[in-house]
HTML snippet that shows the backbone in 3Dmol.js (N, CA, C, O; Angstrom):
<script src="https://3Dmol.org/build/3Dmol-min.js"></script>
<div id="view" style="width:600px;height:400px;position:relative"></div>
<script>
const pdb = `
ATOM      1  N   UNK A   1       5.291 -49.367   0.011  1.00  0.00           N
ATOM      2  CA  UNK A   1       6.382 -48.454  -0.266  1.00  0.00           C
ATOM      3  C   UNK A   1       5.996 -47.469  -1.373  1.00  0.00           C
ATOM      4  O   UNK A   1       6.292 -46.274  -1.383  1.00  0.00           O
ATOM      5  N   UNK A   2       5.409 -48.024  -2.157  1.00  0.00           N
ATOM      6  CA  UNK A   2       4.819 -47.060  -3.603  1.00  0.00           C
ATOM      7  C   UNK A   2       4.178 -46.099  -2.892  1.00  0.00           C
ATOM      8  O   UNK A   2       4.800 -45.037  -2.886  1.00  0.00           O
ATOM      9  N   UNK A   3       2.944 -46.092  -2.167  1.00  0.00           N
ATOM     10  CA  UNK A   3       2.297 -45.388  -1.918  1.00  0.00           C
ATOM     11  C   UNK A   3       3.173 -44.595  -0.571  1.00  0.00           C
ATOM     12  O   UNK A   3       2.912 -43.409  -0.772  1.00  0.00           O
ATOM     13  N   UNK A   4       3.713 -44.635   0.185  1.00  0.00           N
ATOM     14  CA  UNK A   4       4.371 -43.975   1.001  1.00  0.00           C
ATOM     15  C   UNK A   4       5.208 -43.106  -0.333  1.00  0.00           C
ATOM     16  O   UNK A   4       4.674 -41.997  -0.329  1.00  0.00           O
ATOM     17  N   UNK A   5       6.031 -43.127  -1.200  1.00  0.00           N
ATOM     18  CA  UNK A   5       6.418 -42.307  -1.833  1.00  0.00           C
ATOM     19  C   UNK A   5       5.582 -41.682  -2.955  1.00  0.00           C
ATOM     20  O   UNK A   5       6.086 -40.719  -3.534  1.00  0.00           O
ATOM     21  N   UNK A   6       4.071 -42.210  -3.431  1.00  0.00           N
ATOM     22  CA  UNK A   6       3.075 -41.252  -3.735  1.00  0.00           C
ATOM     23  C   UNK A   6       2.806 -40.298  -2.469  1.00  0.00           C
ATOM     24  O   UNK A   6       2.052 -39.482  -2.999  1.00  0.00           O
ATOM     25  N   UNK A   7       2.913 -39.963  -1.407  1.00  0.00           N
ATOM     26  CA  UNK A   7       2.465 -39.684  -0.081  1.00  0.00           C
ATOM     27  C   UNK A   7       3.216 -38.711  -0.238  1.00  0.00           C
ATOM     28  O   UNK A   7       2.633 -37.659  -0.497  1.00  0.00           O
ATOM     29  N   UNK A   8       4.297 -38.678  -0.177  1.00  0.00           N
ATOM     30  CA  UNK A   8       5.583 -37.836   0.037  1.00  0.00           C
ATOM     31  C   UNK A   8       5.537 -36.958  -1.378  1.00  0.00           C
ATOM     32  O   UNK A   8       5.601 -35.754  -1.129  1.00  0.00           O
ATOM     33  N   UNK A   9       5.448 -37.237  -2.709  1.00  0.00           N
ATOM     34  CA  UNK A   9       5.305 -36.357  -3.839  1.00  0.00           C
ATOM     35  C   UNK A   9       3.954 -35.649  -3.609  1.00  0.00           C
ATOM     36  O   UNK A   9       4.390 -34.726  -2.921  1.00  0.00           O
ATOM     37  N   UNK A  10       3.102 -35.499  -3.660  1.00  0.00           N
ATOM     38  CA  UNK A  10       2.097 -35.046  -2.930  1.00  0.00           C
ATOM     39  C   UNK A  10       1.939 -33.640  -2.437  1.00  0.00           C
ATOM     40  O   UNK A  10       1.453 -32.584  -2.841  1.00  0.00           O
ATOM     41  N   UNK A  11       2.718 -34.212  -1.126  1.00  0.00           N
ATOM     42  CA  UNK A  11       2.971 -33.547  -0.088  1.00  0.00           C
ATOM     43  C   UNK A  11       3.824 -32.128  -0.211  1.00  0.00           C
ATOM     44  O   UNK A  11       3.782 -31.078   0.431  1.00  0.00           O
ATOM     45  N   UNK A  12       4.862 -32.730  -1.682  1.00  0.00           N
ATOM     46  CA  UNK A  12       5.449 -31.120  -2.120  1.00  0.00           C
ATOM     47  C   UNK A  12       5.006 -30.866  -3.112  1.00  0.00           C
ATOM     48  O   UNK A  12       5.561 -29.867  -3.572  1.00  0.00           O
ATOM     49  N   UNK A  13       4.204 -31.279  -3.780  1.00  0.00           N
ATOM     50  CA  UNK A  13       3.328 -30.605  -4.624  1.00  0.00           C
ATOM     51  C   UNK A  13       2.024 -29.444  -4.170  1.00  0.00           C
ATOM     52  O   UNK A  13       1.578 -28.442  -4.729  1.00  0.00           O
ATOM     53  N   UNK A  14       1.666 -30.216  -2.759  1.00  0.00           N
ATOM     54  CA  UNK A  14       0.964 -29.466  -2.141  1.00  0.00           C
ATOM     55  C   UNK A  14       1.553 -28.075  -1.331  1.00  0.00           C
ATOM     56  O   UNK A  14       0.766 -27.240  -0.886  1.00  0.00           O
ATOM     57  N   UNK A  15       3.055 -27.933  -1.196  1.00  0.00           N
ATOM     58  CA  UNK A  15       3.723 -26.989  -0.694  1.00  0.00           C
ATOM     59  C   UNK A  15       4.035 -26.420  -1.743  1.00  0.00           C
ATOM     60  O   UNK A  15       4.684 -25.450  -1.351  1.00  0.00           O
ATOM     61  N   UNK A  16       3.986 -26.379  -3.159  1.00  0.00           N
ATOM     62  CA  UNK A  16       4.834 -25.574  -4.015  1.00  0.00           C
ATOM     63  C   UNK A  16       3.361 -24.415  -4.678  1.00  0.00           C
ATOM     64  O   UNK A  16       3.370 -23.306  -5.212  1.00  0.00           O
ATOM     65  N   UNK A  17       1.904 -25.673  -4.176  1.00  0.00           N
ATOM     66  CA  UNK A  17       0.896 -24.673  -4.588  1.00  0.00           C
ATOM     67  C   UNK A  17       0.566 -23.543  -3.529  1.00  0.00           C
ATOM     68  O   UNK A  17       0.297 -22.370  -3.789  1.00  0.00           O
ATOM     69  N   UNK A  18       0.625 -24.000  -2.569  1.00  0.00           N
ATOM     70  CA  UNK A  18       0.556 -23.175  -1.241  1.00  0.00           C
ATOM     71  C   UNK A  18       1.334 -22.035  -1.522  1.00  0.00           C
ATOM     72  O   UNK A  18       0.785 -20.951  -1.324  1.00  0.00           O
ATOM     73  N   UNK A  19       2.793 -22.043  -2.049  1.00  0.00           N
ATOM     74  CA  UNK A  19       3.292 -20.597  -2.320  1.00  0.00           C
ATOM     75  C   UNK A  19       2.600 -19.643  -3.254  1.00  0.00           C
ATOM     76  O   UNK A  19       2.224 -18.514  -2.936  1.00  0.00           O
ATOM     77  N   UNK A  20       2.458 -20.240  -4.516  1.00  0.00           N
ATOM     78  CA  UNK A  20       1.372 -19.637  -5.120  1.00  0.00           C
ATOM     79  C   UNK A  20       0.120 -18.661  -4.637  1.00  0.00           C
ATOM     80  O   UNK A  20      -0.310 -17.521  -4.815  1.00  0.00           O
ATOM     81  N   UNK A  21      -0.108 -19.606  -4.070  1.00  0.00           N
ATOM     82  CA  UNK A  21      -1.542 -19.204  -3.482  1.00  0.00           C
ATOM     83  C   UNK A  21      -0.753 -18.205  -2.320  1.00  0.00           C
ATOM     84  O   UNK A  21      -1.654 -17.371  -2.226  1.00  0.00           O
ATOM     85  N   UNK A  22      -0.136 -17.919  -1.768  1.00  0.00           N
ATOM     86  CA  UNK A  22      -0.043 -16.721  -1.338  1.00  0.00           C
ATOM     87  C   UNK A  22       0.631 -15.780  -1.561  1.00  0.00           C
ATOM     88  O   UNK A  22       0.710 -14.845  -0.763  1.00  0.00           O
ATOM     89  N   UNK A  23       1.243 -15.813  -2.653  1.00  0.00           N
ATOM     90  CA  UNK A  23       1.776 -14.937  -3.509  1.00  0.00           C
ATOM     91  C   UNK A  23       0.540 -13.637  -4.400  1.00  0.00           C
ATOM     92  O   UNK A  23       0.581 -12.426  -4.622  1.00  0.00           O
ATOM     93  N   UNK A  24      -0.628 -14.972  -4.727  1.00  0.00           N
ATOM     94  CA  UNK A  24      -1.545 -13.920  -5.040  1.00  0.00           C
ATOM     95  C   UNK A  24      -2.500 -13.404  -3.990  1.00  0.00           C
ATOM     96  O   UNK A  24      -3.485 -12.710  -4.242  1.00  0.00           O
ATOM     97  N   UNK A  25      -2.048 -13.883  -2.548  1.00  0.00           N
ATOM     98  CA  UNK A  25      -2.737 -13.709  -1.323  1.00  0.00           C
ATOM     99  C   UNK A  25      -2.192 -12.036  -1.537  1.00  0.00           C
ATOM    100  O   UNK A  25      -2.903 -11.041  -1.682  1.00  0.00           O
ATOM    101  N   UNK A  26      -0.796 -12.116  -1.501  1.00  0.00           N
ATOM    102  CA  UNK A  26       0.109 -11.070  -1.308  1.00  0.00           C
ATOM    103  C   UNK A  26      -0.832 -10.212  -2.193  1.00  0.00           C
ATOM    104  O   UNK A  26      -1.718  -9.611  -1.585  1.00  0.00           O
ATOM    105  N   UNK A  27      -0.788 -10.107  -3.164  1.00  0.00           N
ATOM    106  CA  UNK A  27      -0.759  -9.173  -4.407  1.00  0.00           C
ATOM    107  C   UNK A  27      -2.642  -9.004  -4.355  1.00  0.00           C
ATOM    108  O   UNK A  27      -2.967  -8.203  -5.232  1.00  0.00           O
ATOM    109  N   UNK A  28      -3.196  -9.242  -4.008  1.00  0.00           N
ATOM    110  CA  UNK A  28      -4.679  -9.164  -3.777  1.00  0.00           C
ATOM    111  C   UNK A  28      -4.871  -7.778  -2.516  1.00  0.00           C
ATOM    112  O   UNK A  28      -5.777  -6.946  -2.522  1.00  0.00           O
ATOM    113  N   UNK A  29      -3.625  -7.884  -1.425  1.00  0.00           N
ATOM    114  CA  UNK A  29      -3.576  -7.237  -0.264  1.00  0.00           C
ATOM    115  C   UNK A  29      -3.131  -5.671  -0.724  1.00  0.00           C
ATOM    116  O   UNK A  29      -3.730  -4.651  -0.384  1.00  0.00           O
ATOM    117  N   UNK A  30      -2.148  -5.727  -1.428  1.00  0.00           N
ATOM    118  CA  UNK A  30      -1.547  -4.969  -1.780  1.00  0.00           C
ATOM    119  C   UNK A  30      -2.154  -4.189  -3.003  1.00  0.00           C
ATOM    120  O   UNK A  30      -1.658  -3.086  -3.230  1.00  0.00           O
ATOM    121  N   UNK A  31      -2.996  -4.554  -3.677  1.00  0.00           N
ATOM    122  CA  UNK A  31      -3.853  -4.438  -4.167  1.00  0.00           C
ATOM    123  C   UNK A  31      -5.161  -3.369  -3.707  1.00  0.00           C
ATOM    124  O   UNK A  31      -5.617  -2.337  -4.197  1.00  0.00           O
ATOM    125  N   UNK A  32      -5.458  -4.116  -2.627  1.00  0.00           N
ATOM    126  CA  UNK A  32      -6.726  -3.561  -1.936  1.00  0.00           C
ATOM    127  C   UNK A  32      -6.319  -2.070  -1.543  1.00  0.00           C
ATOM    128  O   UNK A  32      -6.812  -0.978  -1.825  1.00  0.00           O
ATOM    129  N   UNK A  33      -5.159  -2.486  -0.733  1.00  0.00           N
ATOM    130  CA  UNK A  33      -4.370  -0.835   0.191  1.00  0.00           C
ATOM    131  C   UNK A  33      -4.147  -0.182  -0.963  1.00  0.00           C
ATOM    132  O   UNK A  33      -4.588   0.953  -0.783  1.00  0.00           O
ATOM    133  N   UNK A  34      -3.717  -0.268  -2.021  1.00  0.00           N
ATOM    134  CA  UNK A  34      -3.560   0.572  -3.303  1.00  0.00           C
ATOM    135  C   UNK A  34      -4.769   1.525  -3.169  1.00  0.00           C
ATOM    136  O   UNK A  34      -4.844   2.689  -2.775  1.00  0.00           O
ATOM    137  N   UNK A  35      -5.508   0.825  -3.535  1.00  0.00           N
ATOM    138  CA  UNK A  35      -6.974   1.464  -3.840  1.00  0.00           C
ATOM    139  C   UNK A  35      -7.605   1.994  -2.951  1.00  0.00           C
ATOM    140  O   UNK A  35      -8.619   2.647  -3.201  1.00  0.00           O
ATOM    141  N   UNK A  36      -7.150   1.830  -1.755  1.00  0.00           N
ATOM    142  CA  UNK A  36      -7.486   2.327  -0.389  1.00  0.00           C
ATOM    143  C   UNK A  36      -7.195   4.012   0.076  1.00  0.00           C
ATOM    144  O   UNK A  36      -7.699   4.970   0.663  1.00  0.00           O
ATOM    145  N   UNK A  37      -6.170   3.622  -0.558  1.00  0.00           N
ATOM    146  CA  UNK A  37      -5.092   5.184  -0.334  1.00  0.00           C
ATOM    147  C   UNK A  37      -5.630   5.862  -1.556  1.00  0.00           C
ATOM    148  O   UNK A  37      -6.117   6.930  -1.186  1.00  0.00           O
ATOM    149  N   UNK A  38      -5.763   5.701  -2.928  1.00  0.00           N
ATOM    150  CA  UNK A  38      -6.255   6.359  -3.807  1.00  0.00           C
ATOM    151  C   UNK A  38      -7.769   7.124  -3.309  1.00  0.00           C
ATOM    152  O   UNK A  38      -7.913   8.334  -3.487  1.00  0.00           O
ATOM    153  N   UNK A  39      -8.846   6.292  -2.684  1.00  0.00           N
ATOM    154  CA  UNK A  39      -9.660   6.824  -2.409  1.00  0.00           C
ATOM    155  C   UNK A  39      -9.897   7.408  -0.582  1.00  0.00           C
ATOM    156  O   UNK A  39     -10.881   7.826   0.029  1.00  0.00           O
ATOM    157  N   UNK A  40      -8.629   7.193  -0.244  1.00  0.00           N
ATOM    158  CA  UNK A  40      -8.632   8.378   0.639  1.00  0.00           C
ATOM    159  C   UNK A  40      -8.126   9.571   0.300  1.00  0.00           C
ATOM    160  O   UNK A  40      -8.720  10.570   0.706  1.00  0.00           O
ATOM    161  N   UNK A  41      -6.867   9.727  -0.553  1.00  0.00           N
ATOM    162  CA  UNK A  41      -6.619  11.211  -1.426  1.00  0.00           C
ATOM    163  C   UNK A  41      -7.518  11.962  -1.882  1.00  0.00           C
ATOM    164  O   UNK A  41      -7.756  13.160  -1.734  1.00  0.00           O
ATOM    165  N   UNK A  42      -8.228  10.761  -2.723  1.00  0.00           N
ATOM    166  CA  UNK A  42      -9.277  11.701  -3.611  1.00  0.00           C
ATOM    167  C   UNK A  42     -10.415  12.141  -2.613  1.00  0.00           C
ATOM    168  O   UNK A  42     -11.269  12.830  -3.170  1.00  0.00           O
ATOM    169  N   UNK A  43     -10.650  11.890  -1.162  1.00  0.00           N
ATOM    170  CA  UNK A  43     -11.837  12.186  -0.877  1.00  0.00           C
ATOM    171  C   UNK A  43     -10.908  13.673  -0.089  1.00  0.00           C
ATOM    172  O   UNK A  43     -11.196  14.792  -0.515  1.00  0.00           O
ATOM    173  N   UNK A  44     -10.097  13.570   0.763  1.00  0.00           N
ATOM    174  CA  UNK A  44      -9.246  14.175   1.654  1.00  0.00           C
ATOM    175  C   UNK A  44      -8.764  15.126   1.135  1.00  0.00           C
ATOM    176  O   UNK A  44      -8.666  16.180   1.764  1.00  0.00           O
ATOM    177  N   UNK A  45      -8.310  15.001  -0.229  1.00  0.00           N
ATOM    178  CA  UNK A  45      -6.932  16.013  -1.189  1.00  0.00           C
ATOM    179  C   UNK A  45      -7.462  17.334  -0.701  1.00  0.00           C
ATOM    180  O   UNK A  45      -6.652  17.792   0.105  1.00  0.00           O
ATOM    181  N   UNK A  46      -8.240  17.933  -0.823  1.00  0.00           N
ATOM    182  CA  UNK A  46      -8.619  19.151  -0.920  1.00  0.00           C
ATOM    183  C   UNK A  46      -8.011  19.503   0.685  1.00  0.00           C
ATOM    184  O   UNK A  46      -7.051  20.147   1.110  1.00  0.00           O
ATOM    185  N   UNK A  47      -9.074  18.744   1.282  1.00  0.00           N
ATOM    186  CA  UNK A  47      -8.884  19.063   2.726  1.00  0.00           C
ATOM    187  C   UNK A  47      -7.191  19.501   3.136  1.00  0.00           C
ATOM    188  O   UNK A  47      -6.753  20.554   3.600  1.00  0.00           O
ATOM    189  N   UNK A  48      -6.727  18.661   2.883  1.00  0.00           N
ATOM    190  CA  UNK A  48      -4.877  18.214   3.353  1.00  0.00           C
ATOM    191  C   UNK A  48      -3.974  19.710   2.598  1.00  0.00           C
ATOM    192  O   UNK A  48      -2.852  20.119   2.895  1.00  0.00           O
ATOM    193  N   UNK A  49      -4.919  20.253   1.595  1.00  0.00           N
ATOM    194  CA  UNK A  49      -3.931  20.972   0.390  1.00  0.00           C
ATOM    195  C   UNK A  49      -4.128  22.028   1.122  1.00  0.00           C
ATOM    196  O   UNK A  49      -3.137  22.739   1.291  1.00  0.00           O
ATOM    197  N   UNK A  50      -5.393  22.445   1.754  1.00  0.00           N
ATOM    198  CA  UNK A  50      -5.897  23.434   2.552  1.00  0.00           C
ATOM    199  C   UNK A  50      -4.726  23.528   3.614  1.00  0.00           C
ATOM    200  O   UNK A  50      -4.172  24.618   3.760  1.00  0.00           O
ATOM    201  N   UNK A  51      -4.278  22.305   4.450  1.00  0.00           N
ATOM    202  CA  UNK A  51      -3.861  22.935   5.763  1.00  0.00           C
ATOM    203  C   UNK A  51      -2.208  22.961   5.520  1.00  0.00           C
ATOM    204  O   UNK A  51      -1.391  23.467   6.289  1.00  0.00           O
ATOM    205  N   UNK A  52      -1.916  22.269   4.223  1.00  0.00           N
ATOM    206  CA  UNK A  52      -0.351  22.561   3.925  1.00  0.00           C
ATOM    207  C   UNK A  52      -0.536  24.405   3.062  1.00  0.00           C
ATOM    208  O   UNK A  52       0.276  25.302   3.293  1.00  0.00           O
ATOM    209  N   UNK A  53      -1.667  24.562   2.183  1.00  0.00           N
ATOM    210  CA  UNK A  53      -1.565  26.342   2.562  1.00  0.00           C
ATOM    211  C   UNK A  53      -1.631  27.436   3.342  1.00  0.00           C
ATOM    212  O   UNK A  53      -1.106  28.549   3.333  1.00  0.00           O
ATOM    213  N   UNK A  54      -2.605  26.706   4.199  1.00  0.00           N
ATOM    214  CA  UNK A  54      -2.515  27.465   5.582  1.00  0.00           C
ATOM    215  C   UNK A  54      -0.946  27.516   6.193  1.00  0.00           C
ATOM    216  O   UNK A  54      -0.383  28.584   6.431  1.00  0.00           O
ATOM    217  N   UNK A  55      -0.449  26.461   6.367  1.00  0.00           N
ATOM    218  CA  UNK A  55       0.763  26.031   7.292  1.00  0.00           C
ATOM    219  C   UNK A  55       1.807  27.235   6.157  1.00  0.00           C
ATOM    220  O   UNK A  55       2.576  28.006   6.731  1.00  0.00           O
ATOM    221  N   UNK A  56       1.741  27.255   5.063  1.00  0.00           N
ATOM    222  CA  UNK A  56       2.727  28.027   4.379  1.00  0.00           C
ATOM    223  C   UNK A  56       2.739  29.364   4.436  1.00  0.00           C
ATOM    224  O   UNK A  56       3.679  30.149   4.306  1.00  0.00           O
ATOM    225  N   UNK A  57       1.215  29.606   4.715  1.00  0.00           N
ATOM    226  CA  UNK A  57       0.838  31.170   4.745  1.00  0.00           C
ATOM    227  C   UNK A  57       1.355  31.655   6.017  1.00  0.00           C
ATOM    228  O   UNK A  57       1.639  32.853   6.025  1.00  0.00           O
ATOM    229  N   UNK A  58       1.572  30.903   7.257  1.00  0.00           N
ATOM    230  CA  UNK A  58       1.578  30.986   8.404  1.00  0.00           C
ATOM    231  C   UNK A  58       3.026  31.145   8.225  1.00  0.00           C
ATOM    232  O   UNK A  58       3.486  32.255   8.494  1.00  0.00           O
ATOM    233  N   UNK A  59       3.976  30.050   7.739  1.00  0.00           N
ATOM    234  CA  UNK A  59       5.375  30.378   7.507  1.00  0.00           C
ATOM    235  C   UNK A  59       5.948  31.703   6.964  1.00  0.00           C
ATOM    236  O   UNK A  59       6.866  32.346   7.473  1.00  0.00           O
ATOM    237  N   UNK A  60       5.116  32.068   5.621  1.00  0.00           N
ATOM    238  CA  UNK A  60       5.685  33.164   5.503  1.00  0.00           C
ATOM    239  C   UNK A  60       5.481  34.499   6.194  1.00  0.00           C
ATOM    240  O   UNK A  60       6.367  35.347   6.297  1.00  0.00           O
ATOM    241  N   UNK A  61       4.161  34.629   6.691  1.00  0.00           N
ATOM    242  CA  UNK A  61       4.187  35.891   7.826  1.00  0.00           C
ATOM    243  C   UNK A  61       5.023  35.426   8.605  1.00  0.00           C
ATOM    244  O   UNK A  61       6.113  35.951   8.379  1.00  0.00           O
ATOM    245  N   UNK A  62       5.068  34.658   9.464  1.00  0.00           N
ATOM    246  CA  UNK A  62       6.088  34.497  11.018  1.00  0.00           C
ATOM    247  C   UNK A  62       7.595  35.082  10.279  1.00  0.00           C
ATOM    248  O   UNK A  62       8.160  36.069  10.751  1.00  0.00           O
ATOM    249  N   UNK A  63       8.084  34.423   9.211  1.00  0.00           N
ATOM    250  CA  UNK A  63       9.346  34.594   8.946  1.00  0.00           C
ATOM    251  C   UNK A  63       9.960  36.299   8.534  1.00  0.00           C
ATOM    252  O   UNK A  63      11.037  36.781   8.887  1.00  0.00           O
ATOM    253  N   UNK A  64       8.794  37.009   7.622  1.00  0.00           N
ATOM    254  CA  UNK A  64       9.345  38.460   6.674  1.00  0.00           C
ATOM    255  C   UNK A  64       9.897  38.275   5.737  1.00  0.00           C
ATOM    256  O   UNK A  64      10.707  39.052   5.231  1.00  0.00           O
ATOM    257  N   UNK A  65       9.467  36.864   5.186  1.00  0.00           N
ATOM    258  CA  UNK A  65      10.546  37.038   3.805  1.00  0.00           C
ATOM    259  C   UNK A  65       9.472  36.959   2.757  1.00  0.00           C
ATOM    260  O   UNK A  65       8.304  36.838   3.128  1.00  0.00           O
ATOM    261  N   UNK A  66       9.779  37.019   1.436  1.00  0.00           N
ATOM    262  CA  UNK A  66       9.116  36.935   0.526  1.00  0.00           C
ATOM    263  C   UNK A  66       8.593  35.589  -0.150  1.00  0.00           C
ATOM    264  O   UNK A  66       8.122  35.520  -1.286  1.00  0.00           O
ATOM    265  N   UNK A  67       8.759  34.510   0.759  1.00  0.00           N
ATOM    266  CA  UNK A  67       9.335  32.966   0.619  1.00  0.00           C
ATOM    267  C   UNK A  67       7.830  32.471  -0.490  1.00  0.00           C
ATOM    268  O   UNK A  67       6.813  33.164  -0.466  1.00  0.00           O
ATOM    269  N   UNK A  68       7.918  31.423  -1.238  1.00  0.00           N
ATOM    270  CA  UNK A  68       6.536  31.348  -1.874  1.00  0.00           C
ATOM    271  C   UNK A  68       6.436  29.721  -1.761  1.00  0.00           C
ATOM    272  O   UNK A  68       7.291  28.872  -1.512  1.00  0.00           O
ATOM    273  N   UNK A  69       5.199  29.646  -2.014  1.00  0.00           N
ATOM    274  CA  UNK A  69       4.956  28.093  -1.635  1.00  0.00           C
ATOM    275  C   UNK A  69       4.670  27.608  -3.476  1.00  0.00           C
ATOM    276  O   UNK A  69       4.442  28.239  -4.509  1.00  0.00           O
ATOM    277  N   UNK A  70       4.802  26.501  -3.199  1.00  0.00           N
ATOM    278  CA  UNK A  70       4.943  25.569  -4.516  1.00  0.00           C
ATOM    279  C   UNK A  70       4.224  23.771  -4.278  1.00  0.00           C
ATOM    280  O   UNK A  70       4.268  22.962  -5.205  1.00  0.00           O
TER     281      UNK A  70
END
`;
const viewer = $3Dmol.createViewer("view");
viewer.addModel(pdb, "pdb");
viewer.setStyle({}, {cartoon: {color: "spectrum"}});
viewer.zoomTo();
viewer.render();
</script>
């Protein structure tokens, strides 16, 4: 009987580390994609800034207004 209820304490000790452990599973992931996206901006930025000025330059001829981009 002792050991059936060593068995059983255990057993949620071993479930309370398991959350842990993927909690920093979580935060390791989230982590990575952080840094993921940072160094796709920084390689891309230029590129992307280019076709949102283009796209603005294009807006304001089609339209006739004096409209300005920001």
């Amino acid at each position: 009987m002792v050991d059936y209820l060593r068995i059983l304490l255990g057993a949620r000790v071993a479930r309370r580390d398991e959350r842990g452990a993927s909690a920093v599973e979580y935060g390791l992931l989230v982590g990575g994609i952080a840094a993921l996206i940072v160094v796709i901006v920084f390689a891309l930025g230029d590129q992307i800034q280019g076709l949102f000025q283009d796209t603005c330059d294009a807006v304001k001829t089609g339209s006739g207004t004096s409209a300005t981009c920001s």
